[in-house]
C-alpha positions in Angstrom: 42.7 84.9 5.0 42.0 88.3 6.2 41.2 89.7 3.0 38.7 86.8 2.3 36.8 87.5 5.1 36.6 91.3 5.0 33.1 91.8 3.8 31.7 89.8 6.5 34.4 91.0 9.2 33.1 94.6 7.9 29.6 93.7 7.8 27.1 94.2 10.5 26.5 91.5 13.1 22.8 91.6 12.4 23.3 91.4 8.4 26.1 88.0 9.5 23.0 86.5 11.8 20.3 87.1 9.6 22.2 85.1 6.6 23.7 82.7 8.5 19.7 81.9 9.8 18.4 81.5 6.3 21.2 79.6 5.3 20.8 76.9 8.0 17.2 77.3 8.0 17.2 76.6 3.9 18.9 73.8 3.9 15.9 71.5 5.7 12.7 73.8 5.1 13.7 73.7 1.1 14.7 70.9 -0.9 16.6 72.6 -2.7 18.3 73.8 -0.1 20.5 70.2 0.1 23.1 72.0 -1.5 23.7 74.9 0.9 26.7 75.1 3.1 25.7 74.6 6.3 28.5 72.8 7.9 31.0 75.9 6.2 27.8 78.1 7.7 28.4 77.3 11.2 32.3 77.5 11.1 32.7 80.7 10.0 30.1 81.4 12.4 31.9 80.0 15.4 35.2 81.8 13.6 34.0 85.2 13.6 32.7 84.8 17.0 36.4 84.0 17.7 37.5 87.3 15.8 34.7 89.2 18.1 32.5 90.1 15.1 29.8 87.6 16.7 28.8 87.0 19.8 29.3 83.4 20.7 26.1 83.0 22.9 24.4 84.4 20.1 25.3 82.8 17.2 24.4 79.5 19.0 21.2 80.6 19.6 20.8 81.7 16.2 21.8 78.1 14.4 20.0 76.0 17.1 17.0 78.5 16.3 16.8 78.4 12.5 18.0 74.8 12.3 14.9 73.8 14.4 12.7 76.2 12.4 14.2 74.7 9.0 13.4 71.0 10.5 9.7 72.2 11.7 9.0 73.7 8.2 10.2 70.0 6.5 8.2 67.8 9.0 5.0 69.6 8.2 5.9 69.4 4.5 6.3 65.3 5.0 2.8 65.3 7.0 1.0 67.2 3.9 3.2 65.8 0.7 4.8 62.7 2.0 1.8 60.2 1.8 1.9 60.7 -2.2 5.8 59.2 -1.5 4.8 56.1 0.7 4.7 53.8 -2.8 8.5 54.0 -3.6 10.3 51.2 -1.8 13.5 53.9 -0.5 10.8 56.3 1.3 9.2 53.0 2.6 12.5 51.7 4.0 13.3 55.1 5.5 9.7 55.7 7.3 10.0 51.9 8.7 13.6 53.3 10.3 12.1 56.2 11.5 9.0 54.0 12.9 11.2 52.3 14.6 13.8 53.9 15.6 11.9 57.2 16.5 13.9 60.3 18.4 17.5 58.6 17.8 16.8 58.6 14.0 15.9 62.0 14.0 19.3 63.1 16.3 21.3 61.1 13.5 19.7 62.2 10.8 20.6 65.9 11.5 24.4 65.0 11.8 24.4 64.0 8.4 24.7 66.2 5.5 21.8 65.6 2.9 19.9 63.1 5.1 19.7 66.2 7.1 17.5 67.7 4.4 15.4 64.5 3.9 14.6 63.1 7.7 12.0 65.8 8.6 9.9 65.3 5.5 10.7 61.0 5.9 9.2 61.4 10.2 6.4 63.7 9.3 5.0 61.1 6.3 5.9 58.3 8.5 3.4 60.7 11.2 6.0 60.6 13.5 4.1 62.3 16.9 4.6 65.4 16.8 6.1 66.6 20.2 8.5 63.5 19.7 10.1 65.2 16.6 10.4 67.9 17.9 12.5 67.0 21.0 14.8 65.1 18.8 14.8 68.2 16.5 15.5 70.4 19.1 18.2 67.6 21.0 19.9 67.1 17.3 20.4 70.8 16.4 21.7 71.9 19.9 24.4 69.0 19.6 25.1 70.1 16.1 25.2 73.7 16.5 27.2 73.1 19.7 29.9 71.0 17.9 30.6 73.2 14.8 30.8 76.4 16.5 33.2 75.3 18.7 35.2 73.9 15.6 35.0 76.8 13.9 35.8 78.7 17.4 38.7 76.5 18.3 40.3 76.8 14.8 40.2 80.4 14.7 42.6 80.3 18.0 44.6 78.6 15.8 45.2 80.9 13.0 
């Protein structure tokens, strides 16, 4: 295991935050970006805090930062680009759940892989308000972070 890791165990901490922000922040502000490893992201994250290559504290502030800045980036891509969308009956159906079910949709949405990428765009066509997003953005990736860094940080005690 240890010889897997070595690059990033050698690395410096800035070089390990500064990926491990694009990463996270890829995955929502780029389509693309659906196939990114995220979850894998924040567990090695919350492991090599573990191993002391990260700071904990840090590294939370890091993923809740660029996950935020990854959903902010998508929302304002929904509000420009998602109106020429609003004809196909799936991005209808999925702007009528955000509609109506606002902030919780938008906590939910981050907890699951690929929907993730899709829910900002889907609440900034639907003109979700604004601030609103952007306390369930902010609510959603603190939980999220919170919960795989301590996975990743837990298992690590393990091995």
């Amino acid at each position: 295991m240890d010889s897997l890791l070595r690059p990033l165990l050698d690395a410096p901490p800035v070089v390990v935050y500064l990926v491990c922000a694009l990463v996270i922040t890829a995955e929502t502000a780029l389509l693309p970006g659906i196939v990114l490893p995220t979850l894998s992201t924040l567990l090695l994250m919350g492991f090599l805090a573990e191993r002391g290559t990260l700071h904990l504290g840090l590294a939370w502030a890091v993923a809740v930062g660029a996950a935020v800045l990854g959903d902010q980036l998508a929302y304002l891509e929904g509000r420009r680009w998602g109106p020429r969308l609003a004809h196909r009956d799936r991005w209808k159906r999925a702007e009528a759940a955000i509609a109506r079910h606002g902030v919780p949709a938008v906590v939910a949405g981050r907890c699951l892989a690929g929907v993730r990428t899709l829910m900002p765009r889907v609440a900034g066509s639907a003109a979700m308000p604004y601030r609103r997003f952007t306390a369930g953005s902010v609510a959603a990736a603190v939980l999220w972070a919170s919960a795989e860094l301590l996975v990743g940080h837990t298992t690590a005690l393990v091995l």
